[in-house]
C-alpha positions in Angstrom: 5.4 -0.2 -17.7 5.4 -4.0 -18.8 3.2 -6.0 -17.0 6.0 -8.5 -14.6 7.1 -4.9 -13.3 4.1 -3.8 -12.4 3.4 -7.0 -10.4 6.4 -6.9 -8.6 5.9 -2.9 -7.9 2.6 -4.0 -6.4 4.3 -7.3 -4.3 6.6 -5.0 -3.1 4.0 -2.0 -1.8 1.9 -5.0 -0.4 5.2 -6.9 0.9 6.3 -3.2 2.9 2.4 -2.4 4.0 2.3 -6.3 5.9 5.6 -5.5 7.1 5.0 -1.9 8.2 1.8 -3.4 9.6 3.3 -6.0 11.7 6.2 -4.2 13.0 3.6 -2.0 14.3 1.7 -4.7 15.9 5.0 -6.1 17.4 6.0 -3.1 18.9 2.5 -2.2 20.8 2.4 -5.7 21.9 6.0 -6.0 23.4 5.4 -2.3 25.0 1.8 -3.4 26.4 2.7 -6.9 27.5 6.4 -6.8 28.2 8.3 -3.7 29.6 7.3 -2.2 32.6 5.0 -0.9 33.7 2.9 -3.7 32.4 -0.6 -2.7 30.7 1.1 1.1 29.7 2.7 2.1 26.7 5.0 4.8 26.5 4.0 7.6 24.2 7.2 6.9 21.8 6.3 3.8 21.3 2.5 5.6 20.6 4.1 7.9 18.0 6.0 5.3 16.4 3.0 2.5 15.9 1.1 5.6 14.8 4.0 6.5 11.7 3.9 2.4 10.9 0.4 2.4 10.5 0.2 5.9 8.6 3.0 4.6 6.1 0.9 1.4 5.8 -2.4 3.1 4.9 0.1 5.8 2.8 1.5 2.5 0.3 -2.3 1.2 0.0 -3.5 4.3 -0.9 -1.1 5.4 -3.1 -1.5 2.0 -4.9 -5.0 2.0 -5.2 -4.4 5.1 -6.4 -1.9 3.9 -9.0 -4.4 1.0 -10.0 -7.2 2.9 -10.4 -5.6 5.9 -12.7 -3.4 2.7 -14.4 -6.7 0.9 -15.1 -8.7 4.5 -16.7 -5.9 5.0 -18.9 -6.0 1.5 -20.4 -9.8 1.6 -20.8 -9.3 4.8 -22.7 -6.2 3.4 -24.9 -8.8 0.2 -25.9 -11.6 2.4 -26.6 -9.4 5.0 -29.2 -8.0 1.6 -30.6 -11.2 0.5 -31.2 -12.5 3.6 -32.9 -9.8 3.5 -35.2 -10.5 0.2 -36.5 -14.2 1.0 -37.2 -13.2 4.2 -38.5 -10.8 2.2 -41.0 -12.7 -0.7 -41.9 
């Protein structure tokens, strides 16, 4: 994968886990603070600030995931490169 793709793959994850995030947020607030009864929120609303947060932890992981194996793989690839030009000069 060229590098401006991989950028915007990772702007994208991190653009969806702010989102997922904050809709999360918004959604616990408006339960707690707005519909009655005030100070309770209803256990749907519970389960679904529980799946937002779950996919936001889900995209971070699986990036960091990405990143990590992404960044092995290229330390490897320099390191047989740089075998073969010692072993051909």
């Amino acid at each position: 994968m060229n590098k401006k793709k991989h950028i915007e793959l990772t702007r994208l994850q991190g653009a969806i886990a702010i989102a997922s995030f904050s809709a999360g947020v918004l959604i616990a607030a408006v339960c707690l603070f707005f519909i009655p009864p005030l100070g309770e929120i209803a256990s749907s609303a519970i389960s679904i600030v529980s799946e937002l947060l779950v996919l936001c932890g889900a995209i971070l992981g699986v990036k960091a995931s990405y990143d990590t194996k992404f960044r092995k793989f290229q330390a490897e690839l320099d390191q047989v490169i740089e075998n073969e030009k010692k072993s051909s000069d």
